[in-house]
VEXLO-944370 format. One record per residue (C-alpha): residue in one letter; x, y, z. Coordinates in steps of 0.5 Angstrom, whole numbers. Each point is the difference from the previous one (the first is absolute). Example, Ala and Ser with C-alpha at 12.3 -4.5 7.8 and 13.67 -1.06 7.14 Angstrom:
residues 2
<site aa="A" X="25" Y="-9" Z="16"/>
<site aa="S" X="2" Y="7" Z="-2"/>
***
This chain:
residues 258
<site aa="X" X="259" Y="-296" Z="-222"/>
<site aa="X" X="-5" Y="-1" Z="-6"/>
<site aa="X" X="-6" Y="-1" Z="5"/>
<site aa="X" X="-4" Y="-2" Z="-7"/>
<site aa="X" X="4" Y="-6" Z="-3"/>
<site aa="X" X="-3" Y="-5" Z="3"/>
<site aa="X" X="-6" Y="2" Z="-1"/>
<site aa="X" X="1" Y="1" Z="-8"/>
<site aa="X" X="3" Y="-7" Z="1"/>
<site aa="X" X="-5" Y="-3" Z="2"/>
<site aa="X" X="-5" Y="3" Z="-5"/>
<site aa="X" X="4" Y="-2" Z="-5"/>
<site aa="X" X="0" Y="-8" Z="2"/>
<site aa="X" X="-7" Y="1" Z="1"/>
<site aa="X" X="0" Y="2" Z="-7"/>
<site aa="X" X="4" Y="-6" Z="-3"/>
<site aa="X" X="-3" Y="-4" Z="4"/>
<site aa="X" X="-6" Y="0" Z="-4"/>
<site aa="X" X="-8" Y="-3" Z="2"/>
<site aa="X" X="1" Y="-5" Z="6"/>
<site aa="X" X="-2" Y="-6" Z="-5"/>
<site aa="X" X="8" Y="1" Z="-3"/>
<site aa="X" X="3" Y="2" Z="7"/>
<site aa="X" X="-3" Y="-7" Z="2"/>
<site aa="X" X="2" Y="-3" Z="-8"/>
<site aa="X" X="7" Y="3" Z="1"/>
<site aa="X" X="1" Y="-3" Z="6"/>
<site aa="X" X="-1" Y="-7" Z="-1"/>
<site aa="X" X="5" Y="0" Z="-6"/>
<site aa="X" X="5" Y="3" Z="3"/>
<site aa="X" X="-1" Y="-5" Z="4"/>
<site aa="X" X="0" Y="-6" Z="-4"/>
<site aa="X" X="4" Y="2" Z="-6"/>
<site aa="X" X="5" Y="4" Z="3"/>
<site aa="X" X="5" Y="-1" Z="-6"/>
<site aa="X" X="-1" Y="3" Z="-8"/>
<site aa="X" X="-7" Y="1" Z="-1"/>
<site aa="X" X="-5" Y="0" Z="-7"/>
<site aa="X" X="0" Y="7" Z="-2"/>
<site aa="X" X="-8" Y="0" Z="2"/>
<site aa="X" X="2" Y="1" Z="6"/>
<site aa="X" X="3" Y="7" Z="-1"/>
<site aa="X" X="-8" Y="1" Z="1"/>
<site aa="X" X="1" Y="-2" Z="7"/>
<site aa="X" X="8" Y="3" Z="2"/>
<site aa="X" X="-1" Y="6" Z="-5"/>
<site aa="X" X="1" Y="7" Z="4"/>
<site aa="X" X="-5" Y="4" Z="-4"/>
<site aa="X" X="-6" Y="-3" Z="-1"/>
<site aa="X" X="-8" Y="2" Z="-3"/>
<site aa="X" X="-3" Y="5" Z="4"/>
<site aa="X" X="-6" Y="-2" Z="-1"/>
<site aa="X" X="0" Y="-7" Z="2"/>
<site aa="X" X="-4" Y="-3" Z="5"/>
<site aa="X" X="0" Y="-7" Z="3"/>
<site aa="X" X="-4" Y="-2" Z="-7"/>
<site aa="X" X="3" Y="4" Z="-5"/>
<site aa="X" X="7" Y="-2" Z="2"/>
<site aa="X" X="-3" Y="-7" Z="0"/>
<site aa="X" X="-2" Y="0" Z="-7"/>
<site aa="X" X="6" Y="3" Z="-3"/>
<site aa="X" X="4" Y="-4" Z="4"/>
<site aa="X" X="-3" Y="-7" Z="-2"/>
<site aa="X" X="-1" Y="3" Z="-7"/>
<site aa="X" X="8" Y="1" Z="0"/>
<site aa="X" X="1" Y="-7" Z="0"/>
<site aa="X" X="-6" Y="-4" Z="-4"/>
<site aa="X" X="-1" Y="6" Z="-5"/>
<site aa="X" X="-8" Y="0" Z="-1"/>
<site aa="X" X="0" Y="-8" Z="0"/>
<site aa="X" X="6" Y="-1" Z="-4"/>
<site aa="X" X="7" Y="-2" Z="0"/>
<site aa="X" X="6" Y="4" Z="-2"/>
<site aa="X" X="8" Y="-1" Z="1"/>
<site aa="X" X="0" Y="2" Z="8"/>
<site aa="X" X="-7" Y="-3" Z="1"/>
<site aa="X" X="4" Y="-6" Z="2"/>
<site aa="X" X="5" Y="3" Z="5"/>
<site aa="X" X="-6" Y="5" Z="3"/>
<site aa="X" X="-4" Y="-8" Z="2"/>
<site aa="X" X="5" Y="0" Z="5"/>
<site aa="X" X="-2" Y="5" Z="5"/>
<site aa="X" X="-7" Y="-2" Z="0"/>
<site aa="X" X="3" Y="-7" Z="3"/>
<site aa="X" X="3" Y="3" Z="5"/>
<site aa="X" X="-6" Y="4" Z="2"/>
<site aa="X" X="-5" Y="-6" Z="-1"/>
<site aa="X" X="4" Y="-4" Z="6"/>
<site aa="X" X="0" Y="6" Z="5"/>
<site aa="X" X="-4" Y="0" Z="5"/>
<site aa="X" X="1" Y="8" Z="1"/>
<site aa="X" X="-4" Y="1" Z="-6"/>
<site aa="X" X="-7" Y="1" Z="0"/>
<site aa="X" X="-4" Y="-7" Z="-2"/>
<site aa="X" X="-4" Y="5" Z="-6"/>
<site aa="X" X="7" Y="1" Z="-2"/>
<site aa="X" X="4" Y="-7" Z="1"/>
<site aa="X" X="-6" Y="-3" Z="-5"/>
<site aa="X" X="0" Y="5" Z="-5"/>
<site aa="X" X="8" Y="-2" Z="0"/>
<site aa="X" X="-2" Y="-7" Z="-1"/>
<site aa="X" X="-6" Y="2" Z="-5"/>
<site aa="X" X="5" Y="5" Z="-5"/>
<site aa="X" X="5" Y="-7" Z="0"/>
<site aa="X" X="-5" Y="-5" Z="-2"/>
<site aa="X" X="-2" Y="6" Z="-5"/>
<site aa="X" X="8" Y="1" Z="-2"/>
<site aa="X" X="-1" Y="-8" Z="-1"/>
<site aa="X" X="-5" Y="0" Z="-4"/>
<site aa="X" X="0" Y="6" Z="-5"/>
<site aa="X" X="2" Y="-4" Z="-6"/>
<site aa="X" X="-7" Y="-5" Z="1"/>
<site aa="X" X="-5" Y="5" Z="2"/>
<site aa="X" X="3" Y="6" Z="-5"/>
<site aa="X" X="-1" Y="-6" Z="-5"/>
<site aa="X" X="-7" Y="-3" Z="2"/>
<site aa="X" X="-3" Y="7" Z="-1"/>
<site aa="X" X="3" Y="2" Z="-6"/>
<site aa="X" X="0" Y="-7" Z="-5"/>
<site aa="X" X="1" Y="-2" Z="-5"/>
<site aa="X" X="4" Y="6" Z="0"/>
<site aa="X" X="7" Y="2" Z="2"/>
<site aa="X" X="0" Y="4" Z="7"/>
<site aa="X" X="2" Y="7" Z="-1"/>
<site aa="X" X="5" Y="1" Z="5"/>
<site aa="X" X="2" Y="-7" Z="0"/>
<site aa="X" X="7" Y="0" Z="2"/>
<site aa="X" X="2" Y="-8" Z="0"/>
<site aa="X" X="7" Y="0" Z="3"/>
<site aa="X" X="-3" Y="5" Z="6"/>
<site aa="X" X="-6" Y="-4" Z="1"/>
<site aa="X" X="4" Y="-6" Z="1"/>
<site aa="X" X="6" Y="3" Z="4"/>
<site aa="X" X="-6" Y="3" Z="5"/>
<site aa="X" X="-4" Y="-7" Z="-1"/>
<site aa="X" X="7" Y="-2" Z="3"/>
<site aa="X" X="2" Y="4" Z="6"/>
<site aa="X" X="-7" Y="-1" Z="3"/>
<site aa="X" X="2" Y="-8" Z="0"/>
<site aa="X" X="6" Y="1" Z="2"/>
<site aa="X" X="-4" Y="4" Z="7"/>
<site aa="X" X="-6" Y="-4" Z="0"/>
<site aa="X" X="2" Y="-6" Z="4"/>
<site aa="X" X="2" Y="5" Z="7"/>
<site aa="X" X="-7" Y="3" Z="-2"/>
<site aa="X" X="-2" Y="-7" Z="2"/>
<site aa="X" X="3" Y="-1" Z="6"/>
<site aa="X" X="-4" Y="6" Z="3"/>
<site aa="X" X="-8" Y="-3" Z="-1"/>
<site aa="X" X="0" Y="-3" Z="7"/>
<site aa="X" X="2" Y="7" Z="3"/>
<site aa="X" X="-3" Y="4" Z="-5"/>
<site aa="X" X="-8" Y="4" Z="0"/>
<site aa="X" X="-6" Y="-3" Z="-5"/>
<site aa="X" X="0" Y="5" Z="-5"/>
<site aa="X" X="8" Y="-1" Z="-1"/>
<site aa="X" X="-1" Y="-7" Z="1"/>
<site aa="X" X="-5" Y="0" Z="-7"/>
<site aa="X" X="6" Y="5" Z="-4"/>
<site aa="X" X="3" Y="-6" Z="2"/>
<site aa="X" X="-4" Y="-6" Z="-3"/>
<site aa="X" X="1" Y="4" Z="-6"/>
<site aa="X" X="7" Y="0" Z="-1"/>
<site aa="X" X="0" Y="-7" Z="1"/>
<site aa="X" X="-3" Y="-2" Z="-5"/>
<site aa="X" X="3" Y="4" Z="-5"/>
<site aa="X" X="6" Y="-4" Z="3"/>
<site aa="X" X="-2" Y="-7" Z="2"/>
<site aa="X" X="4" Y="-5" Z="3"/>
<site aa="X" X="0" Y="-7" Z="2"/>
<site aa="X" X="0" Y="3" Z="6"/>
<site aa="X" X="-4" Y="6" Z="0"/>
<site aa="X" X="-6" Y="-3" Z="-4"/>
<site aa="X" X="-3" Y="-5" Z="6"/>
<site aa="X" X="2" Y="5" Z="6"/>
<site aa="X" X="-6" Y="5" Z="-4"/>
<site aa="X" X="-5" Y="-4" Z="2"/>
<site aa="X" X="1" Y="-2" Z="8"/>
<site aa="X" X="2" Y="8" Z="0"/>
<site aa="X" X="-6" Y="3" Z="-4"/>
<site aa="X" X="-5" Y="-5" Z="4"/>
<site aa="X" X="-3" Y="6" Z="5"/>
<site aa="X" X="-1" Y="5" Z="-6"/>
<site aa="X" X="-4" Y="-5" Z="-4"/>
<site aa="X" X="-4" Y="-2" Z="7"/>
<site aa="X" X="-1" Y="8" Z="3"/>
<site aa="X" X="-2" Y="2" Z="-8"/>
<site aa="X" X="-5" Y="-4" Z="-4"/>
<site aa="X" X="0" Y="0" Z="-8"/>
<site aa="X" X="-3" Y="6" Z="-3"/>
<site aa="X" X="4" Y="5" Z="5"/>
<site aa="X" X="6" Y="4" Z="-3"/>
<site aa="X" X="5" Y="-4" Z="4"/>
<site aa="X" X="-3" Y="-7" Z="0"/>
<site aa="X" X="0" Y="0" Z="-8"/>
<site aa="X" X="7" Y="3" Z="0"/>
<site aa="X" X="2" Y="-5" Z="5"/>
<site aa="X" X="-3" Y="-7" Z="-3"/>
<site aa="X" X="3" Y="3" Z="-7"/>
<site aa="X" X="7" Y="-1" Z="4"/>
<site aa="X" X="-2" Y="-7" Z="2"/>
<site aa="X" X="-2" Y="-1" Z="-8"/>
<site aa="X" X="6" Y="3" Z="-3"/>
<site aa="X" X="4" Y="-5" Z="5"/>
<site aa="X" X="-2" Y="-6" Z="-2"/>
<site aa="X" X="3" Y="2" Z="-6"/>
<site aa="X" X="-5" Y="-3" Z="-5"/>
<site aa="X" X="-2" Y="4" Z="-7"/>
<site aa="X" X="-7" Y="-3" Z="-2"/>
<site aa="X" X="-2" Y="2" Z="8"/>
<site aa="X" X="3" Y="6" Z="0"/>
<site aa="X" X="-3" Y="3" Z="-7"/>
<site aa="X" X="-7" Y="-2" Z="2"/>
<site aa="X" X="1" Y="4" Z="7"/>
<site aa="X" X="3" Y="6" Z="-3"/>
<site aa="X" X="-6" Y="0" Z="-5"/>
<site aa="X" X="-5" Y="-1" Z="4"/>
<site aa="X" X="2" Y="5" Z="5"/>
<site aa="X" X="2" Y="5" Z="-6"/>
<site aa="X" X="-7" Y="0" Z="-2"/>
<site aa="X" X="-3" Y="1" Z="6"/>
<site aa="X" X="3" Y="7" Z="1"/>
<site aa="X" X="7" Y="0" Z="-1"/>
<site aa="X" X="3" Y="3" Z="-6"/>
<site aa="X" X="2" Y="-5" Z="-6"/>
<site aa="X" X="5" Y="-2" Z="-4"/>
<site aa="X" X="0" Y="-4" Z="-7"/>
<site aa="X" X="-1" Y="-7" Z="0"/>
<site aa="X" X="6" Y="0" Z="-4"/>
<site aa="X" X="4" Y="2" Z="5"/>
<site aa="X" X="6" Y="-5" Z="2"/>
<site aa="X" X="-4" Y="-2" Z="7"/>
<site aa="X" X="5" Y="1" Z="5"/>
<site aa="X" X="0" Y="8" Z="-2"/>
<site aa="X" X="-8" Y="0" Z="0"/>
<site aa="X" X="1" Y="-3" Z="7"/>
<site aa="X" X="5" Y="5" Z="3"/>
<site aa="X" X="-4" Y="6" Z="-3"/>
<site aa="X" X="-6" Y="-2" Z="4"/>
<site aa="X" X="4" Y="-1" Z="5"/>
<site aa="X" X="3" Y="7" Z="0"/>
<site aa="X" X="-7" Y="3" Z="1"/>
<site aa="X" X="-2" Y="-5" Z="5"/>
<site aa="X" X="7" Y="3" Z="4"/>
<site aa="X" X="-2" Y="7" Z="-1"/>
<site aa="X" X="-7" Y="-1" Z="2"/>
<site aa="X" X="2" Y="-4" Z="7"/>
<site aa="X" X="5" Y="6" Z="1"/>
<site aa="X" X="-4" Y="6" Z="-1"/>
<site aa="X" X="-6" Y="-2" Z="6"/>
<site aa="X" X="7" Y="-5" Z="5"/>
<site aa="X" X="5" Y="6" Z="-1"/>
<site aa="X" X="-5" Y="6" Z="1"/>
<site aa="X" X="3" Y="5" Z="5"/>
<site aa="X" X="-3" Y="-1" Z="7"/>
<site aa="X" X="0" Y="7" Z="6"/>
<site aa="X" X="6" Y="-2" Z="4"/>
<site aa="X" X="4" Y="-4" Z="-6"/>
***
């Protein structure tokens, strides 16, 4: 009798199972995508993995793999929907379901804020028909990301406000403003969220000359600008990309016991 196997076995899987944050990630989509999965998820179910990953490492280049340094390419689109399927799990830690929503209003939005950076001149990476198919699969997720605002903590909650101005609807538009009201009485403007917050609000009503006026005025203050040439609708989501990012990095910070 080989009194060594299941120890060995256990080493091994312990091995392929990789820091906590895959096991955890793993779970979740074997879950919920129990079928064919994109092939970024080979990162995930792959028996051999990095030895050098840690929860951060893997993080990085797990994230990297589907939204390829802000850029989108071929298997970008299919890659968007394990991040939905994180998004909408409670199982997910709250720093992790909003950096899924922020990586989806970023895959959203790569073609106006590569744009707004780099004009008059073409985006280098620019990849049209990727940008769009990818701009496509997070509409097609954003509505049940929606439905979950009422059960869903502050800081997911403003991840997203976010994606829902880059998808208005008739529906959406009027709800931001009941749904954001707590945000604009709890965060006076000057203040990281407060700003972010009553940008979302402008952004709703959907009106150009207000909108230019704001994203000017709040990217002379300490934002980076854009040129004044720049199609007004890309100026307004590259500032709102930085404004997410900032927001993010103090809402999501890890916490002792998180």
């Amino acid at each position: 009798m080989d009194t060594h196997a299941e120890p060995e076995q256990t080493r091994h899987d312990a091995i392929a199972a990789g820091p906590p944050i895959r096991q955890l990630f793993r779970d979740v989509i074997a879950d919920r995508l129990p079928g064919r999965r994109p092939r970024q998820a080979a990162m995930l179910f792959d028996a051999e993995i990095d030895p050098c990953w840690d929860d951060r490492s893997f993080l990085g280049d797990f994230y990297n793999e589907i939204l390829h340094q802000d850029t989108c390419q071929p298997a970008t689109a299919d890659g968007l929907v394990l991040l939905g399927a994180l998004a909408v799990d409670d199982r997910i830690p709250t720093r992790h379901r909003f950096k899924a929503v922020d990586l989806l209003f970023r895959a959203a939005t790569v073609a106006e804020r590569h744009l707004a950076e780099t004009w008059p001149a073409t985006p280098p990476h620019a990849d049209p028909d990727s940008e769009a198919r990818a701009r496509s699969a997070v509409q097609d997720r954003t509505p049940d990301l929606l439905t979950r605002w009422s059960a869903e903590c502050p800081a997911v909650r403003l991840a997203l406000a976010g994606l829902a101005v880059v998808f208005p609807t008739d529906r959406t538009l009027p709800a931001l403003t009941p749904r954001l009201q707590t945000f604009t009485h709890q965060h006076p403007q000057g203040t990281d969220i407060g700003d972010y917050v009553r940008f979302i609000l402008v952004l709703a009503a959907q009106d150009d000359d207000r909108t230019l006026t704001v994203t000017e005025k709040l990217t002379d203050a300490y934002w980076t600008g854009t040129a004044r040439g720049v199609p007004i609708r890309a100026r307004a989501l590259h500032l709102l990309g930085q404004m997410l990012t900032k927001v993010g990095s103090g809402l999501t910070r890890p916490r002792a016991g998180q």
